[in-house]
C-alpha positions in Angstrom: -3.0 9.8 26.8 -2.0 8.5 23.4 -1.0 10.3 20.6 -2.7 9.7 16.8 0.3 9.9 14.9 -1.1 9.1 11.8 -3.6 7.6 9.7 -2.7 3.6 9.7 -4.9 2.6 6.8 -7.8 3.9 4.8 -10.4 1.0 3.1 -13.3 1.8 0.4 -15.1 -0.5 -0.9 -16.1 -0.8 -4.6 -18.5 -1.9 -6.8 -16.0 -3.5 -9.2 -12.7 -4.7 -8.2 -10.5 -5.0 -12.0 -12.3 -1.5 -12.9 -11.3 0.3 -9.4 -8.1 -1.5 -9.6 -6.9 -0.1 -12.9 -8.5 3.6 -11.9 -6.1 3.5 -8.6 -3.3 1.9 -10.8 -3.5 5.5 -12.5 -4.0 7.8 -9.8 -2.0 6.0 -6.9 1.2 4.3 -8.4 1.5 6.7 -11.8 0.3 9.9 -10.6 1.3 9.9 -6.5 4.4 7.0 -6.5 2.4 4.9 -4.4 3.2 1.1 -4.3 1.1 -1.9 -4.3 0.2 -5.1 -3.5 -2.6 -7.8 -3.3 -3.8 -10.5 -0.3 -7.2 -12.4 0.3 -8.7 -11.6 3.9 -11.5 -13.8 4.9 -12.1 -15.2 1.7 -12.0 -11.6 -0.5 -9.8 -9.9 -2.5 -7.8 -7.3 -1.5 -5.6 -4.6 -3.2 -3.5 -2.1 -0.8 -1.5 0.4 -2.4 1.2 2.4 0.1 3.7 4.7 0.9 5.8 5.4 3.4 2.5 7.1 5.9 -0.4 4.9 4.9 -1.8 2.1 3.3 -5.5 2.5 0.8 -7.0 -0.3 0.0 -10.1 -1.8 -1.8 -12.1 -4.5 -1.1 -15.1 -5.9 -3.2 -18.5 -4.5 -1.9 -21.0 -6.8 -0.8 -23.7 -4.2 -1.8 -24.1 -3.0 -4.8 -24.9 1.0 -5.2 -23.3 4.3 -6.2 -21.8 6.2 -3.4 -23.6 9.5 -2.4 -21.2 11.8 -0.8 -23.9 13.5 0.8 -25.7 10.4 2.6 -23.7 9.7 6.1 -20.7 8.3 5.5 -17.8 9.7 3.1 -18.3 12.9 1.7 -14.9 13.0 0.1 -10.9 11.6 0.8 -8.4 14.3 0.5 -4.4 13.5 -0.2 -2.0 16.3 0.7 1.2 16.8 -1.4 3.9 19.4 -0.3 3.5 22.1 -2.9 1.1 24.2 -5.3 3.1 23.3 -8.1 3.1 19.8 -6.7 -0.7 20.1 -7.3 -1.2 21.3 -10.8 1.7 18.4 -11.4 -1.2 15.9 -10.5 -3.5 17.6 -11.7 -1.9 17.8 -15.5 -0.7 14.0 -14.7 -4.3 12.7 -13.9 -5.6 14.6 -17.0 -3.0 12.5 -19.1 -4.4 9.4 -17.4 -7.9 10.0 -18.7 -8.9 10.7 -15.4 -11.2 13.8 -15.6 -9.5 16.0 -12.8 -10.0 19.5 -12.5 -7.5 22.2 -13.3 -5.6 22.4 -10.0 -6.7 26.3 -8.6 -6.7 28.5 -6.1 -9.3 28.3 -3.2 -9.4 31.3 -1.2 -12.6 30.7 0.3 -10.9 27.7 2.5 -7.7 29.0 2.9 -5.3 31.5 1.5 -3.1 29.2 -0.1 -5.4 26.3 -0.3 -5.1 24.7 -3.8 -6.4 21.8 -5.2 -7.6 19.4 -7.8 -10.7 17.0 -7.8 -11.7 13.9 -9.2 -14.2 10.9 -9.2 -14.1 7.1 -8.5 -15.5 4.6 -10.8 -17.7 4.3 -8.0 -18.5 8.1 -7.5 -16.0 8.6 -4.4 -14.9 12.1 -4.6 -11.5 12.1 -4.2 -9.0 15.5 -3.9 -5.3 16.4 -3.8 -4.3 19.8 -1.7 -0.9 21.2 -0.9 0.6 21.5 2.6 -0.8 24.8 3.3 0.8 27.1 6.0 -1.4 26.5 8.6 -1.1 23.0 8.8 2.7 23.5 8.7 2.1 25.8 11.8 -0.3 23.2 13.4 2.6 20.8 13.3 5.6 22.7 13.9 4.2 24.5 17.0 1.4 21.4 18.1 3.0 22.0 21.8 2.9 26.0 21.9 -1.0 26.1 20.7 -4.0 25.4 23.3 -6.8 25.2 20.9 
């Protein structure tokens, strides 16, 4: 059997292309060193920004409403960075931005040393940033040891 070894590529569409782009200008290349660049694929616009594990990218919708994170679908896209202080780093960073993030806190009713930050999408996409908690350290230093 083969092994998912990582997410390849996430895509979102938006509502407005120049307004999502400079949004995700702020939170993905000034706030989280992502790269970017642009290409047309059948005819639309594209932007992609990367890193070294994944590419995002947005495309222009072809229909036109807000996103409800509680109709099926997307509830919300979460980006992991290695440390707590890592998250209030973002957290303060976005802030600077104008992008209304939340004060990066603890959440001890998902995990002990879950901590995170949350934010919005011109398009209503809720969108989060949470350390590298312990147990997903576990998960992938002892995948072959576990059984469940």
């Amino acid at each position: 059997m083969a092994e998912v070894i990582g997410i390849d590529h996430i895509y979102i569409t938006v509502s407005d292309l120049n307004v999502s782009e400079r949004f995700y200008d702020r939170v993905m290349i000034e706030a989280l060193g992502f790269r970017k660049n642009k290409f047309t694929l059948a005819g639309d616009p594209h932007i992609q920004y990367f890193n070294r594990l994944f590419g995002f990218v947005l495309r222009p919708a072809r229909v036109l409403s807000k996103h409800e994170s509680h109709a099926p679908g997307l509830h919300h896209f979460c980006l992991r960075v290695d440390s707590p202080a890592e998250v209030h780093a973002v957290a303060e960073q976005l802030r600077r931005l104008g992008i209304n993030a939340t004060e990066a806190k603890l959440y001890p009713e998902y995990a002990p040393d879950y901590m995170a930050t949350f934010f919005e999408d011109p398009d209503g996409i809720r969108l989060e940033v949470t350390n590298y908690r312990q147990e997903r350290r576990d998960r992938h230093d002892h995948w072959s040891q576990r059984t469940s």
